[in-house]
C-alpha positions as CSV (number, residue, x, y, z in Angstrom):
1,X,30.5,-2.4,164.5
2,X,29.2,-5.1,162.3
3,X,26.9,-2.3,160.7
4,X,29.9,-0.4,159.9
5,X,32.0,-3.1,158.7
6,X,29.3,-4.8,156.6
7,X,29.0,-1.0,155.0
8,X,32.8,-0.6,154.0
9,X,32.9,-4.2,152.5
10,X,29.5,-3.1,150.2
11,X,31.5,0.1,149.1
12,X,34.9,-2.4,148.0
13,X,32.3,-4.5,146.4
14,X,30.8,-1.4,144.4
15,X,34.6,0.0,143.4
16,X,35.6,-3.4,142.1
17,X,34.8,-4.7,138.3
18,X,33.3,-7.3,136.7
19,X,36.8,-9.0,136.2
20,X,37.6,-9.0,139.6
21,X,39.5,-5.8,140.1
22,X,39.8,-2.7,141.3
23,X,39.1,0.8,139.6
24,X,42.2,2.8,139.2
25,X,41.5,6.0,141.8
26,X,42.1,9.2,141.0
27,X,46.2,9.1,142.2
28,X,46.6,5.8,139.5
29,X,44.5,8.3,136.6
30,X,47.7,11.3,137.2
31,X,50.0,8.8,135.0
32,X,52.5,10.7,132.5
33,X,53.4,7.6,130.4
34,X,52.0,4.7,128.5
35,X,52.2,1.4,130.1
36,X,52.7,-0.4,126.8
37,X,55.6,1.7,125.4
38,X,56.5,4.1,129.1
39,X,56.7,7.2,126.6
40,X,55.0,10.6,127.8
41,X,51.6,11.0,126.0
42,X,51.2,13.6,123.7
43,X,48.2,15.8,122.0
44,X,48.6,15.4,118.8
45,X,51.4,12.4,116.8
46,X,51.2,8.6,117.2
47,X,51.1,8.7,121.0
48,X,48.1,10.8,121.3
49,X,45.9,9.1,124.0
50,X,43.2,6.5,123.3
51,X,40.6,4.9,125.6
52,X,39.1,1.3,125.7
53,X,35.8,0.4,127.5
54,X,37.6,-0.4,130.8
55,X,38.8,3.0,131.4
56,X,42.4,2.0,130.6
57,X,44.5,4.9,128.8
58,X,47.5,4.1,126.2
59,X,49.2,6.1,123.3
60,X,47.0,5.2,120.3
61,X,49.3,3.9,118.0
62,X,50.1,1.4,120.7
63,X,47.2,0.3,121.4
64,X,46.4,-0.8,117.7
65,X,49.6,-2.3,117.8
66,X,48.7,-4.8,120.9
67,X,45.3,-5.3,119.6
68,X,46.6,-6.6,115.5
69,X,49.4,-8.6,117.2
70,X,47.4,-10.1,119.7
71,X,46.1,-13.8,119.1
72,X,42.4,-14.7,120.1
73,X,40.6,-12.2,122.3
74,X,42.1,-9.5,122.4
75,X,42.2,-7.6,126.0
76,X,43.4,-4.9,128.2
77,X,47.1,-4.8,128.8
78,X,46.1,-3.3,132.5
79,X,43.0,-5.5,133.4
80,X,42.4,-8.3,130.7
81,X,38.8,-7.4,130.0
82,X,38.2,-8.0,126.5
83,X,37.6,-5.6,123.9
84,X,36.8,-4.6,119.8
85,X,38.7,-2.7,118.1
86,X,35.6,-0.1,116.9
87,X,35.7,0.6,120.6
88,X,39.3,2.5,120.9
89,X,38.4,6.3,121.1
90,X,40.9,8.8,121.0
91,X,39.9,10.4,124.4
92,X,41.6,13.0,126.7
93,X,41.4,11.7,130.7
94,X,40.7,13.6,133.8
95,X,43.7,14.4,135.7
96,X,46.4,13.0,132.7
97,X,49.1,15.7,131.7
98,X,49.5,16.0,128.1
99,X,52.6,17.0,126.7
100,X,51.7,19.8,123.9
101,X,54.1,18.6,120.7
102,X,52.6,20.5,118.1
103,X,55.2,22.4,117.7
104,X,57.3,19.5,117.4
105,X,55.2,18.2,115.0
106,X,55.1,21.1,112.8
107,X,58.7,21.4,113.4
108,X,59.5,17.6,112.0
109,X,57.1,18.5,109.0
110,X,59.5,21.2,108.2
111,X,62.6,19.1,108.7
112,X,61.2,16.7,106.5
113,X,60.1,19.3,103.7
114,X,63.8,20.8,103.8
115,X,65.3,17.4,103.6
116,X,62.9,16.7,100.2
117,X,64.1,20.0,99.0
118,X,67.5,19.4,99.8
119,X,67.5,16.4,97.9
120,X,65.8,17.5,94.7
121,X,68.3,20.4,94.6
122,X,71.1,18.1,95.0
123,X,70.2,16.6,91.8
124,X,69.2,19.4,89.8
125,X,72.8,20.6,91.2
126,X,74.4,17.2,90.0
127,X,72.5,17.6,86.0
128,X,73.8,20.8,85.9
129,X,77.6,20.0,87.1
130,X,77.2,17.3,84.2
131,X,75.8,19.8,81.6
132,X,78.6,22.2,82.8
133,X,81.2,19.3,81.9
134,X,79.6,18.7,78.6
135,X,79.5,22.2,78.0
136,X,83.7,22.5,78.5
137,X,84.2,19.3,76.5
138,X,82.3,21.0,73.6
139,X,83.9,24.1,74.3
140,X,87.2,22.4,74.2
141,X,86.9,20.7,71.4
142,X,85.8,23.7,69.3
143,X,88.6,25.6,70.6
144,X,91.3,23.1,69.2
145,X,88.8,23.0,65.6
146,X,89.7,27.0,65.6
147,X,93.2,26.5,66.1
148,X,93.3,23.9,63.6
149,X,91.8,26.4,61.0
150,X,93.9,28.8,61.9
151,X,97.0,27.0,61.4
152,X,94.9,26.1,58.0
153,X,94.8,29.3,57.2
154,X,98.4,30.6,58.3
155,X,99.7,27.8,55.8
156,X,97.2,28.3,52.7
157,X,98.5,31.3,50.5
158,X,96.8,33.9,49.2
159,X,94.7,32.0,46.1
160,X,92.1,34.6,46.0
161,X,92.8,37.9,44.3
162,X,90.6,40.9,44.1
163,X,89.6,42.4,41.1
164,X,90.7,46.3,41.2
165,X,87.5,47.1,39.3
166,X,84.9,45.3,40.8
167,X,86.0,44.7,44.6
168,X,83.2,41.5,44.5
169,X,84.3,40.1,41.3
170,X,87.7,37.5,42.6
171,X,89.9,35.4,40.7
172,X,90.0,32.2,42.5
173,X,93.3,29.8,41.8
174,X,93.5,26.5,42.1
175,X,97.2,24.2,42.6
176,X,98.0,20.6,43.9
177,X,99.1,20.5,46.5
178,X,99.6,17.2,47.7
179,X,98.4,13.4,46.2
180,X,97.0,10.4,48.3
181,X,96.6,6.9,47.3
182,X,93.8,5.8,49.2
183,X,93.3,2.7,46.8
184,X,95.6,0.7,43.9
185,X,92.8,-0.2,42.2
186,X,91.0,3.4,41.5
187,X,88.1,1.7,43.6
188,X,87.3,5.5,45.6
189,X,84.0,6.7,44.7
190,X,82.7,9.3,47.1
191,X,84.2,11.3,49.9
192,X,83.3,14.2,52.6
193,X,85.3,16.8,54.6
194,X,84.6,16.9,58.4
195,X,86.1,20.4,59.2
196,X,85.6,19.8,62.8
197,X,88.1,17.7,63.5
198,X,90.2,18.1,60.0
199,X,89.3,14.7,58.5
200,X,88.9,13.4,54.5
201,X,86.4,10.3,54.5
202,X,86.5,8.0,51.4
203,X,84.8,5.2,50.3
204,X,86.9,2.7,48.2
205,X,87.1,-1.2,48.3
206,X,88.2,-3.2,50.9
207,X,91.8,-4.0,51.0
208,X,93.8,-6.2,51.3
209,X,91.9,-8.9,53.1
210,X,88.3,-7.9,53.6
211,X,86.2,-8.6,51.0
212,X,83.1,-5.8,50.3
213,X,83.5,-2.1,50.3
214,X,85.3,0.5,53.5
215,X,85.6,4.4,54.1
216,X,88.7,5.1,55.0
217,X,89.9,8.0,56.9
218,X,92.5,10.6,56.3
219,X,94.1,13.0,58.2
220,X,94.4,16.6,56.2
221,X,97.4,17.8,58.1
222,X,99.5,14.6,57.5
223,X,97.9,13.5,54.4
224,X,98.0,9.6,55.4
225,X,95.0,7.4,56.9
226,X,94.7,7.5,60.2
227,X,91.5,4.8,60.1
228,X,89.1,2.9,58.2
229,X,85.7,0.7,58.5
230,X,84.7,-2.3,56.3
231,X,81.1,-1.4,56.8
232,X,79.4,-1.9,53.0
233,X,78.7,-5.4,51.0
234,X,78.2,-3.7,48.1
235,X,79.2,-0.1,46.3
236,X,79.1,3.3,48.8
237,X,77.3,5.8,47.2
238,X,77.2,8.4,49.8
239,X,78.8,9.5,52.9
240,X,78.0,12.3,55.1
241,X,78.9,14.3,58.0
242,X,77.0,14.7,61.0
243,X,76.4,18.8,60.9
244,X,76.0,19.1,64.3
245,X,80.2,18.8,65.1
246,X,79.3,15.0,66.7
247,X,81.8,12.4,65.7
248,X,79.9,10.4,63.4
249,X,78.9,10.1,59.8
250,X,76.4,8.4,57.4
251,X,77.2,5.9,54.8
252,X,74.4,4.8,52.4
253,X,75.2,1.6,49.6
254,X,74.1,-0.3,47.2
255,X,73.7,-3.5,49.3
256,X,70.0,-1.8,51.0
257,X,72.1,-0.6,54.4
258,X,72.6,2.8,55.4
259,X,74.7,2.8,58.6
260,X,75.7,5.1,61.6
261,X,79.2,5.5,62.5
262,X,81.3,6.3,64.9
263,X,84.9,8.4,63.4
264,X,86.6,8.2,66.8
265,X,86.9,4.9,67.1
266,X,85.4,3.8,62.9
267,X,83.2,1.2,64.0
268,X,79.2,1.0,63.0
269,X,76.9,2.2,65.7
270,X,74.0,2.0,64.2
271,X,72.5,-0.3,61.1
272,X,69.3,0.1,59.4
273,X,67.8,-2.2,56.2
274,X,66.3,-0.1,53.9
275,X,65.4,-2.5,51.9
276,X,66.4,-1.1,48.5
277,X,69.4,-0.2,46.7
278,X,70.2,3.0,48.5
279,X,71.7,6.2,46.3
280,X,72.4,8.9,48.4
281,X,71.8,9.8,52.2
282,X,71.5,13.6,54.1
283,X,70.8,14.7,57.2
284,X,68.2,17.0,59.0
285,X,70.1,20.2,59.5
286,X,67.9,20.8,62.6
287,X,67.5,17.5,64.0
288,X,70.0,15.2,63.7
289,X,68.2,12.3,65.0
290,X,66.2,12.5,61.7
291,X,67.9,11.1,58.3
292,X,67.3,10.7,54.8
293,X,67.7,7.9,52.4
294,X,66.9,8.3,48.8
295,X,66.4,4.9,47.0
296,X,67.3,3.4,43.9
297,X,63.2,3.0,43.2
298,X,63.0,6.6,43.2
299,X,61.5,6.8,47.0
300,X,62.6,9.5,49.9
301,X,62.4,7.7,53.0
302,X,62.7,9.4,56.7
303,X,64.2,7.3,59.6
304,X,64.9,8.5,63.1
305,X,67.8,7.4,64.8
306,X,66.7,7.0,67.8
307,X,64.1,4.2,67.1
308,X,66.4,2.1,65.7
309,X,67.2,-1.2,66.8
310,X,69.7,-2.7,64.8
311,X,67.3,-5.3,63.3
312,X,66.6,-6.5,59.6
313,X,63.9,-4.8,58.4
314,X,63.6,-1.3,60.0
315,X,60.3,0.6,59.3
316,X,60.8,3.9,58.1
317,X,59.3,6.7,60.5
318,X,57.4,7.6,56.6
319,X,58.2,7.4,52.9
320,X,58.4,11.4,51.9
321,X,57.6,10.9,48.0
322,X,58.1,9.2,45.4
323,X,60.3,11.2,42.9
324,X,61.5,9.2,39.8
325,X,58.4,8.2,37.2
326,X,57.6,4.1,36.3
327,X,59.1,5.2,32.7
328,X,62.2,6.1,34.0
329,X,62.8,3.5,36.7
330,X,61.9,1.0,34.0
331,X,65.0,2.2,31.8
332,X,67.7,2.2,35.1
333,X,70.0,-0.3,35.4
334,X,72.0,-1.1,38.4
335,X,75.0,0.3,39.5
């Protein structure tokens, strides 16, 4: 008996660990779930199993989750017997039932690539709802510039009369038809037509309380001013329309400032120095963002609208050429 009994205790003494306890048999090895987070272990995803030097199993991403978070040696959530974290293997146990996910897995990477697509064609639907609304504003607005000509053209009489000889030969006659007073003082200089929305622009000098120089604006229908900017120091020697149909309209003087603005509501929206008397002013019948000013020292000088930044002393995106000769400009005299 004491042969036998002295046996069993040698075999406890063999199952048991360094630490003090007791191997986990093959019943305790048949677990399902993690003991850190009790989920089901998976084969593949973030609770894939992993392995420490004790024997102890856990879902991987747990287990580097105990071992960062853990302060001073760090050790088995099971046993306590301490351990590195170079030594957590991803491992698959005897007797441990996996749960096969990959499906899952591949399913959720599809969710996720729908949801990305879903997204991005949400906002390509959203750019295209707004360039749809653009699209009708334009369209509207053209459609009431027709209708305007129309009328125009319903209310004009026949001035033009074909020759019975020559059916490209025409006799073209002119008549007043109506006279403005834009200013008492015979201060208009310059003018343009905006046929878009039916609109006379004219410079003339500021009245009755502003001093400098304004471009006033007239409605064609009704003949009387329906607007007007102060936007000049000095004399306006150009304006011009924007020939893309956009509200706004280019005034060039002799003060050195050509300016942007706006004919909705006639206020700048843009200001750039030039630097030099300025003549006359065009735009880029292509591009509108591009502009030209033609100086009073005989220079053609591009700008582009969109680099400008209402500051003294705008740079020029280049100076084209220079077009008058030093005899000339030495015999010009200001305006």
């Amino acid at each position: 008996m004491d042969n036998s009994s002295s046996s069993e205790e040698t075999l406890d003494n063999i199952c048991e660990e360094p630490g003090g306890s007791k191997c986990c048999s093959d019943k305790e090895d048949e677990v399902d779930n993690c003991v850190i987070c009790f989920e089901p272990f998976t084969s593949s995803g973030t609770r894939k199993i992993a392995c420490i030097p004790c024997g102890h199993i856990f879902c991987h991403q747990c287990i580097l989750k105990w071992f960062s978070e853990s302060v001073g040696q760090r050790r088995c959530p099971t046993c306590k017997r301490v351990f590195r974290k170079r030594e957590i293997r991803v491992h698959y146990c005897r007797g441990v039932k996996v749960i096969d996910n990959s499906e899952i897995e591949e399913a959720k990477e599809r969710v996720d690539f729908l949801l990305k697509k879903e997204r991005s064609l949400e906002m390509q639907l959203g750019r295209q709802v707004e360039l749809t609304q653009q699209l009708q504003n334009q369209n509207e607005f053209l459609s009431q510039t027709v209708e305007i000509l129309k009328e125009q053209l319903r209310n004009t009489p026949n001035v033009v009369k074909a020759s019975s000889s020559d059916s490209v030969n025409r006799t073209l006659r002119l008549f007043l038809k109506n006279t403005v007073t834009v200013a008492s003082d015979n201060s208009c200089r310059v003018m343009a037509y905006n046929p878009f929305i039916a609109c006379l622009f004219v410079s003339c000098k500021s009245q009755p309380f502003f001093a400098g120089f304004s471009v006033v604006k007239l409605d064609v229908q009704s003949g009387k001013p329906v607007g007007s900017i102060a936007c000049h120091s000095g004399p306006v020697r150009d304006v011009r329309i924007c020939p893309d149909g956009y509200a706004t309209f280019l005034t060039c003087s002799m003060d050195r400032n050509l300016k942007l603005c706006d004919s909705r509501n006639m206020q700048t929206a843009q200001s750039i120095c030039v630097g030099e008397p300025v003549w006359n002013c065009c735009w880029n019948a292509s591009h509108s963002q591009f502009v030209y000013v033609g100086t009073q020292a005989g220079k053609v000088r591009m700008y582009d609208l969109r680099m400008i930044c209402n500051q003294q002393g705008n740079q020029p995106l280049r100076d084209i050429n220079t077009i008058v000769g030093h005899e000339y400009k030495s015999k010009m005299l200001p305006v």
